[in-house]
C-alpha positions in Angstrom: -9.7 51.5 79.0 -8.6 49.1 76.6 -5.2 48.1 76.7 -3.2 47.4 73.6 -1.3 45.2 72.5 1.9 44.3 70.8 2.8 41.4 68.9 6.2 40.0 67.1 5.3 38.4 63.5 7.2 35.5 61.4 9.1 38.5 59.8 10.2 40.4 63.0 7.9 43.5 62.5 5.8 44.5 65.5 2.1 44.8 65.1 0.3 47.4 67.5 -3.3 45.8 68.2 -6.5 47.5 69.6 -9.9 46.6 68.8 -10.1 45.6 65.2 -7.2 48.5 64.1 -3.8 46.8 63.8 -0.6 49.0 63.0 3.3 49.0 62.3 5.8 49.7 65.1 9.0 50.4 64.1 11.7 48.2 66.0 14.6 49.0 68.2 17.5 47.6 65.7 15.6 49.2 62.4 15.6 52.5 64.6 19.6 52.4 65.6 20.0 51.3 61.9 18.2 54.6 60.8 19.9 56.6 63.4 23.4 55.6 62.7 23.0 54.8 58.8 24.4 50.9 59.2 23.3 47.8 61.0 24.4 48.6 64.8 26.2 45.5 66.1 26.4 42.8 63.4 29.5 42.6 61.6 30.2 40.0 58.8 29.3 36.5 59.8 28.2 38.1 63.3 24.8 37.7 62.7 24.7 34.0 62.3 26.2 33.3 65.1 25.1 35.6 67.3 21.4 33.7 66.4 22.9 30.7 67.4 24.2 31.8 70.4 20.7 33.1 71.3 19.2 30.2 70.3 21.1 27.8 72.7 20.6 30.2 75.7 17.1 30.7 75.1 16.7 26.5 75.1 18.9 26.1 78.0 16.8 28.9 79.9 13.4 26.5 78.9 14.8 23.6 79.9 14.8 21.8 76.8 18.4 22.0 75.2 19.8 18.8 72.8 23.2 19.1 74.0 24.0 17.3 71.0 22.5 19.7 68.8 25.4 22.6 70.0 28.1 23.2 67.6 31.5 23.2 68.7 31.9 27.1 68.5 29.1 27.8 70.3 29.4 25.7 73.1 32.3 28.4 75.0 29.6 31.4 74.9 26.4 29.2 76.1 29.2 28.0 78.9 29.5 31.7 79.4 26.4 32.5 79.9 25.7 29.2 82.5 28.7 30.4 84.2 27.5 34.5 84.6 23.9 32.5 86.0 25.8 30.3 88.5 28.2 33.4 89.6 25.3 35.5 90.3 22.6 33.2 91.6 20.2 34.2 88.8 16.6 33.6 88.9 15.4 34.1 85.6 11.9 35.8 85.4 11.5 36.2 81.8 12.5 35.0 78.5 12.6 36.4 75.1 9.5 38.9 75.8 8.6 41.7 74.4 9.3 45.6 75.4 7.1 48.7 74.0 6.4 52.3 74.7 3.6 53.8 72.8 4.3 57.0 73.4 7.8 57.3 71.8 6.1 54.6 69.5 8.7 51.8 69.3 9.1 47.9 70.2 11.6 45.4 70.8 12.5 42.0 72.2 14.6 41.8 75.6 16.6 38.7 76.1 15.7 38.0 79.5 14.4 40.0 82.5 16.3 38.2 85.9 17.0 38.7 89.7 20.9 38.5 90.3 22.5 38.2 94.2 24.6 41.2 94.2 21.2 43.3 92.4 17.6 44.1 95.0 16.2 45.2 91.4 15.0 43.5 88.9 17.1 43.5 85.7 16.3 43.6 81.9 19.4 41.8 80.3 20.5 41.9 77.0 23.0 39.2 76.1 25.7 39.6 73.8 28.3 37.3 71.2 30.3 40.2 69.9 32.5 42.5 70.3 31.2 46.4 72.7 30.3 48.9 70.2 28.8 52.4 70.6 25.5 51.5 70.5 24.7 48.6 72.7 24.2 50.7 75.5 20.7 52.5 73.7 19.5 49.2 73.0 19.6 47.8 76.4 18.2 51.2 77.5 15.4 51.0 74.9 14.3 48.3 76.7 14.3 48.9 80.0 12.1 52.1 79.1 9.4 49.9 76.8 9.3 47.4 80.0 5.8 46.3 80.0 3.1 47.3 82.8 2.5 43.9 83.7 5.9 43.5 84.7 6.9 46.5 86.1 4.5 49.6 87.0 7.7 51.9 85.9 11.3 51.4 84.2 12.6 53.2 87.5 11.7 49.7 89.1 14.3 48.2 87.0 18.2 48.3 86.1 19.9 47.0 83.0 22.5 44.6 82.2 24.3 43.8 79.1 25.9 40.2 79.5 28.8 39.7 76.7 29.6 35.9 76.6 33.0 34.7 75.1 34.1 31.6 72.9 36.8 30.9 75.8 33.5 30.2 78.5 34.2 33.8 80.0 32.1 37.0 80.5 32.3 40.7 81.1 29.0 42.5 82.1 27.8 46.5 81.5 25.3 47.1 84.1 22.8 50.1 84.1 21.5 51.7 87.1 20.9 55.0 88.8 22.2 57.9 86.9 23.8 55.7 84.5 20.7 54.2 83.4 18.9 57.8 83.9 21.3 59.1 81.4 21.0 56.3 78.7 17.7 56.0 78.6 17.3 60.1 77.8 19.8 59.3 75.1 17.5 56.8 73.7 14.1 59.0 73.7 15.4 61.2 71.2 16.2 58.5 68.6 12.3 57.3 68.2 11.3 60.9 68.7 13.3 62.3 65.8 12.2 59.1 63.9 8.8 60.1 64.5 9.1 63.9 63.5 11.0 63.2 59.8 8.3 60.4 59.0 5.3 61.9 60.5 3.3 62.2 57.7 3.9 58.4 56.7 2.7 57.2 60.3 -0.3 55.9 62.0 -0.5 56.4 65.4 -4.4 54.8 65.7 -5.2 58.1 67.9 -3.0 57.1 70.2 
């Protein structure tokens, strides 16, 4: 069988792929933004730096960050997040890639997927610049259920952690695992599902 595959555009809109047929999947921000009527986590001026943030991370993880090019106010969260990887001995298995269940028809883009000392399970991380809010938790467990065949045969192979890095260099984590994780994750299904039912007529599946 022909496997498909998912890809992340200049505009951040997924693509399903398979054969010559291409198709929209809606994303896992756009569906907590229809879900909860508002934009989930960013609040004014959030967004910015929360790409920043990201951005220095995601260098520093590749081994190729300009120290000069980091701005004073971000330098306390990317300290965070080198301090949470030297506290817990992380190994860092993947960066940035991205997460899809076809079934519930969704996608999105994980932060990192890493080993941790005090974790014997792999964990999909989601890092965070902001303040907790009520829907964090579905995104990192979006996520872990769209984890990719190639790196995991099943989401039970896999825990989540969300890693909120401070201006001061500090951290607080939100891990996932167990019945916890078991619980968040059935939380999630229902969002794409009850996408899926009120726009069912507007969607192409590709005979999925």
């Amino acid at each position: 069988m022909e496997n498909p595959i998912v890809t992340l555009d200049s505009y951040h809109r997924y693509w399903r792929e398979k054969g010559k047929r291409r198709w929209e999947l809606p994303g896992v921000s756009f569906l907590l933004e229809q879900k909860f009527q508002k934009n989930p986590w960013f609040t004014k001026g959030s967004a910015h730096r929360g790409s920043m943030v990201h951005r220095a991370c995601t260098l520093d993880d590749q081994g190729v960050l300009d120290e000069s090019t980091v701005a004073p106010e971000i330098q306390g969260y990317l300290d965070a997040w080198r301090q949470f990887k030297a506290d817990k001995c992380v190994t860092i298995d993947q960066v940035e890639f991205i997460c899809y269940d076809l079934t519930l028809g969704y996608a999105g883009t994980a932060d990192r997927l890493i080993h941790w000392n005090t974790n014997p399970h792999p964990c999909v991380v989601d890092i965070k610049s902001g303040s907790k809010t009520e829907t964090h938790w579905l995104q990192c467990a979006a996520y872990v259920r769209g984890i990719p065949e190639e790196i995991a045969l099943s989401w039970r192979q896999v825990d989540g952690l969300i890693v909120y890095v401070k201006p001061n260099g500090k951290y607080t984590l939100d891990y996932y695992s167990g019945a916890r994780l078991t619980e968040a994750i059935r939380y999630w299904e229902v969002i794409p599902r009850e996408y899926a039912h009120r726009n069912d007529a507007k969607l192409d599946w590709g005979n999925a």
